[in-house]
N, C-alpha and C positions, 0 to 999 in steps of 0.2 A: 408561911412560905413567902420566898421575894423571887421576884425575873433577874437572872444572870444574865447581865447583856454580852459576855467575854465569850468565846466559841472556839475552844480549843479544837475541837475535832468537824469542825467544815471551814469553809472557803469565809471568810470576812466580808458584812454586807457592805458596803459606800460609805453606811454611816460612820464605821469604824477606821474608814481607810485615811491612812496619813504619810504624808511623804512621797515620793516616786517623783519628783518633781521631772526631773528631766527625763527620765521615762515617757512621761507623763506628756511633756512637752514633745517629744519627738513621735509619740504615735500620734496624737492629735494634727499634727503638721500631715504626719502619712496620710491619716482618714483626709484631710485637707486638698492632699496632691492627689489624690485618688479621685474625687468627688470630680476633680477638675482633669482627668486624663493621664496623671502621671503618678503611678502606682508608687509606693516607698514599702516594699516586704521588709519588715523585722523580723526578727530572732531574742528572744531574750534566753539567756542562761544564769543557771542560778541554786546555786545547795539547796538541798529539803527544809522546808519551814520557811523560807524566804518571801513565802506570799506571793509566787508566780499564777496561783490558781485566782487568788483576789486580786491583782492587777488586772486579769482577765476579764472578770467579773464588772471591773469597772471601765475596762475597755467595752464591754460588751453595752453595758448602761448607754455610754454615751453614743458610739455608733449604733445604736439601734434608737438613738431621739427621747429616750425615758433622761437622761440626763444633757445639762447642756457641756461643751467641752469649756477648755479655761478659759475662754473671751468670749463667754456667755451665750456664743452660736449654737444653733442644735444643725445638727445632720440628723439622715434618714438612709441607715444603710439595713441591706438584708445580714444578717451574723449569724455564720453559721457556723459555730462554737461546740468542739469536739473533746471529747479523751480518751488519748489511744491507752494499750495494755498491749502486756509483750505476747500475747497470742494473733494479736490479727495479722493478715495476713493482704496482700498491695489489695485483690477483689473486698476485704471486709473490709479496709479503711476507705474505701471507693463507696459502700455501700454506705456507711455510716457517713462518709458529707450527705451524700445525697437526701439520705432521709432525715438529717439536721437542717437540709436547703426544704425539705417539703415541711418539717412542723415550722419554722424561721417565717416562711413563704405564705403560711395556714395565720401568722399574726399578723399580717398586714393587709387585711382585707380588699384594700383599693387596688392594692399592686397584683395580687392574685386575681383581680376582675379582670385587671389591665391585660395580664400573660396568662390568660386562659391555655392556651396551648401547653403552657410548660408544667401548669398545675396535673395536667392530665399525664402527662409523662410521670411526673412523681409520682402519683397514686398507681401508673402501672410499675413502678420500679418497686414499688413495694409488693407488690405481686411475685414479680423476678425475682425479689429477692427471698422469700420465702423458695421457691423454685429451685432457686441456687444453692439454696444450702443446702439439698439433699444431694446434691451429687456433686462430681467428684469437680473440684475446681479448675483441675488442670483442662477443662475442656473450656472454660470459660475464658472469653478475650477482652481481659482487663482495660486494654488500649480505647479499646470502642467504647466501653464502660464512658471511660473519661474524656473521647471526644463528644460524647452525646450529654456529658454534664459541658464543656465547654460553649458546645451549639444553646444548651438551654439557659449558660450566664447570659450568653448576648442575647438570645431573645427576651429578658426577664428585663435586662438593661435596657435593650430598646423601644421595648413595647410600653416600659413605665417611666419613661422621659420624662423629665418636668416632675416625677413624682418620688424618685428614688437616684441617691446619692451614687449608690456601688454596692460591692457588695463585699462584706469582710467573712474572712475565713479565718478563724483561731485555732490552733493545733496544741491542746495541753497535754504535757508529759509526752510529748514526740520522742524522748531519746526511748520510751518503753520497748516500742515493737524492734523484731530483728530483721538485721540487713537483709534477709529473704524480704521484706514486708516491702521494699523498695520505696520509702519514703520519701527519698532523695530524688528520683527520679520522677516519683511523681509530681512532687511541688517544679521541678525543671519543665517536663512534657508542660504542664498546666497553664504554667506562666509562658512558655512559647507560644504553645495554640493559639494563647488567647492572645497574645500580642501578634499573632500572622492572622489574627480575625478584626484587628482595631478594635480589640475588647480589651480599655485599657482603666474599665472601675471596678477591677479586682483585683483587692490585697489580701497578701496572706501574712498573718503572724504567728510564731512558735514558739513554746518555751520548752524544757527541759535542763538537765539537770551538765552540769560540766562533763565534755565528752561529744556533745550533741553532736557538733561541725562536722569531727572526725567520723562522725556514725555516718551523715548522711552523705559525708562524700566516699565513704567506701559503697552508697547505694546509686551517687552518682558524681563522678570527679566535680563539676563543676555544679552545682548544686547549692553549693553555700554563696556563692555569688552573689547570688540573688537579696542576699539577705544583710539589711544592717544590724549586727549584733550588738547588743546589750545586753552589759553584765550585770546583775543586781544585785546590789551589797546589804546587806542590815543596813538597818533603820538608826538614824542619828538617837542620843539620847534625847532630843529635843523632842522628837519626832515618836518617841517611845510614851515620851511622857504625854505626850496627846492623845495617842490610841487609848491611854488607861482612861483619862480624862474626858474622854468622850465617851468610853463606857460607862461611866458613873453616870452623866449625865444622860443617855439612854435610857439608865434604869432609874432614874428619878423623875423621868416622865410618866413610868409607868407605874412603880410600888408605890405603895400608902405612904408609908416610912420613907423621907430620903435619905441616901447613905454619903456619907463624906469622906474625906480620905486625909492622911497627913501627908507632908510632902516627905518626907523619909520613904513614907510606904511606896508612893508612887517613885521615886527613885531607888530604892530598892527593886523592884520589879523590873525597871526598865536596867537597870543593871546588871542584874539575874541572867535577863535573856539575852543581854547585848545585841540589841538590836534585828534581833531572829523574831520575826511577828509571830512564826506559831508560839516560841518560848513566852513571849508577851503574854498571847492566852491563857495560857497554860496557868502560866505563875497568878497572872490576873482573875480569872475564874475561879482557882482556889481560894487566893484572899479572902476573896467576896463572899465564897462558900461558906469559909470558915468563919467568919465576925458572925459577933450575935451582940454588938451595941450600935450597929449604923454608923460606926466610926473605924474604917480599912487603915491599921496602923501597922509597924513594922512586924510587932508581935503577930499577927495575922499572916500577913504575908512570910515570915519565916514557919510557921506550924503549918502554913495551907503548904509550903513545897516539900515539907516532911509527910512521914505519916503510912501506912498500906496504901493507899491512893493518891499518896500527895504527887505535886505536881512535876518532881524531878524523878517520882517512880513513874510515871505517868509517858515520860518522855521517855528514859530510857527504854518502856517498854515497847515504844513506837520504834525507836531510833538507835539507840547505844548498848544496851545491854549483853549481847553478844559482844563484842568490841570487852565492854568493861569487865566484863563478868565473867562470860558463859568460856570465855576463851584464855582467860589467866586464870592461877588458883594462886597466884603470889601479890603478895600487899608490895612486896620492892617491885615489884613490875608496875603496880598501880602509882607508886612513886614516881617511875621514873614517868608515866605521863600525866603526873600532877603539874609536874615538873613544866614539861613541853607543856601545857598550855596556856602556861602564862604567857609564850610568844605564839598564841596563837596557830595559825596554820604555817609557820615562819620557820626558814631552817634553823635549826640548831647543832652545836655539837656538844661533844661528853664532856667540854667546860663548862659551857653554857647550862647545862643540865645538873652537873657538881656544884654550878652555885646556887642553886636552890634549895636542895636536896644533901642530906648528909645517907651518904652509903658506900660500901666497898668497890674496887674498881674493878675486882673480877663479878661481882652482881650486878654493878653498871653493863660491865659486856655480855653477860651473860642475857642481863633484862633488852638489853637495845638487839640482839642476835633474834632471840625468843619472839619479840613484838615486829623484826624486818619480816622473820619468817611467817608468822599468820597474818601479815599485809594490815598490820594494824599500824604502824607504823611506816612511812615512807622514805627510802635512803635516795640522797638527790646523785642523781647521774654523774650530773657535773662537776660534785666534787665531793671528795671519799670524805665518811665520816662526819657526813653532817644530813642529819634527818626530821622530818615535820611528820604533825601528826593528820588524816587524812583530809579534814576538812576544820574550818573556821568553827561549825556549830559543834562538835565533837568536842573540839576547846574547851567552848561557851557552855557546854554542859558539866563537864569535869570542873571548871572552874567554881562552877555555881557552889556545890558542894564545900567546897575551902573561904570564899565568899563567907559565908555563914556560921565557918568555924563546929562543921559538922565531920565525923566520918559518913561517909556511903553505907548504904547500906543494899544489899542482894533481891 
């Protein structure tokens, strides 16, 4: 048996993290203006697999002082690091900072001696909260809820002066919960309060998936305001090829045997996933799975994404297979978005799409008709006759397959 350092199915530790630079750079600046009185909230948005939950992860590292930021500074912030779901509701995402602020709170032992008061709050809102959930919510007044986490930031901030930066609040998969959950209004209230308190070392960050803005300003018109957004794109192939690169080397810290790689292999892989870091794992883990000489070669890496478990059924089962599968029973249909994805998430039309493809033009309309109406397919507004398919990774998966000079298989 050998350690797979690749982690297709969780969040990516630090060690594996590569690229986000300017990301990177501009939360760092916010933890920065925050530490010093002048808050910078982001937003990031970002397709599935993009690595929004591991950006976080490494946001969290460095605001909480386990890591240093890019100019080798460390800060010392409270993180209180969330993930919502489309169930909760404005009282359960209230509930859940606060007892993310008390275990956050429970790690920094100094700061908790410091704000003895606020510690005792927490341990009774968990109380309340137990309390709460048996009855009925609409008697519960959410508002209060959240002035009394606002009164407990600034005593946590002022009582640990000289010892604590700020304090950050991360909001993952924010587009889940519904416009009832009043998301939007709550990061608005929160951010006022505490600036009509001179509580000015609390930042909030978001991420979710494209859509996000629109969601939260139907929970509060101006809501998005508050927020610098940042879009996350895949990972350069530079950038691709590092993440494989530093797996390898992870696991030659660890196994007896070290393993090596050709440089096909590792390009291969990062071309697979185009720059989609879950696909990177994906394809990367399999590789790795599959060799049995400690030499990760193309052959590897093509047989680990085939297979009952290989790594492009692995995905589709996460991600596409409804779309590809469950929802056509025609190969001209699958044509025509072999077709569309060689531009990507990019308009095309029935020229564009004829020149890839050899098929008849009443199967053309019929497949482009077929694929508008189960919304697998997108027809643009703005101008008739010209359509993309829903997202980038969607592409980058259909692609993978012809890549390889393979059919699909179910």
């Amino acid at each position: 048996m050998k350690y797979n350092p690749f982690r297709p199915n969780s969040i990516v530790s630090p060690k594996l993290f590569h690229g986000r630079e300017e990301e990177m750079k501009f939360i760092e600046q916010s933890l920065f203006q925050t530490k010093y009185g002048n808050p910078q909230h982001f937003l990031i948005e970002g397709e599935r697999g993009l690595g929004k939950s591991s950006l976080f992860l490494m946001v969290e590292q460095q605001a909480s002082g386990k890591l240093p930021l890019g100019n080798s500074d460390y800060v010392n912030f409270i993180v209180i690091n969330i993930e919502l779901d489309s169930t909760q509701s404005i009282f359960e995402i209230l509930k859940c900072i606060a007892n993310e602020f008390k275990r956050a709170l429970s790690e920094k032992e100094k700061v908790k001696n410091m704000a003895i008061g606020v510690w005792e709050f927490l341990n009774k809102w968990e109380v309340l909260g137990v309390r709460y959930h048996k009855i009925d919510e609409s008697l519960i007044q959410p508002y209060e809820i959240l002035n009394e986490l606002v009164v407990n930031f600034e005593k946590v901030i002022k009582q640990a002066k000289g010892e604590l930066d700020g304090i950050l609040i991360l909001i993952d998969e924010a587009d889940r919960p519904s416009v009832k959950a009043s998301l939007g209004e709550i990061v608005k209230l929160l951010t006022e309060k505490l600036t009509k308190k001179g509580c000015d070392q609390v930042v909030i960050g978001m991420t979710g998936q494209p859509g996000l803005i629109e969601k939260l300003k139907e929970s509060h018109e101006s809501s998005s305001r508050i927020f610098t957004t940042l879009s996350l794109k895949p990972l350069s192939l530079a950038e691709s090829n590092a993440v494989v690169l530093s797996g390898i080397e992870e696991a030659n810290t660890i196994n007896k045997n070290e393993t090596a790689t050709t440089k096909e292999a590792v390009h291969l892989i990062s071309q697979l996933s185009e720059g989609y870091p879950h696909f990177l794992q994906e394809f990367a883990y399999k590789a790795f799975e599959i060799d049995t000489d400690n030499v990760i070669d193309a052959k590897d890496v093509k047989d680990g994404a085939f297979g009952i478990h290989g790594a492009l059924n692995q995905l589709g089962h996460k991600y596409f297979n409804e779309l590809y599968f469950t929802q056509i029973g025609s190969d001209d249909y699958r044509k025509v978005l072999q077709a569309m994805s060689k531009f990507s998430d990019n308009w095309v039309d029935r020229e564009k799409i004829n020149s890839e493809i050899s098929i008849k033009e009443h199967t053309l309309n019929n497949a482009i008709q077929a694929l508008k109406n189960r919304n697998i397919i997108i027809a643009n507004p703005a101008q008739k006759g010209e359509f993309r398919l829903p997202t980038k990774s969607f592409a980058a998966w259909i692609k993978a397959f012809y890549v390889l000079n393979t059919e699909p298989f179910a």
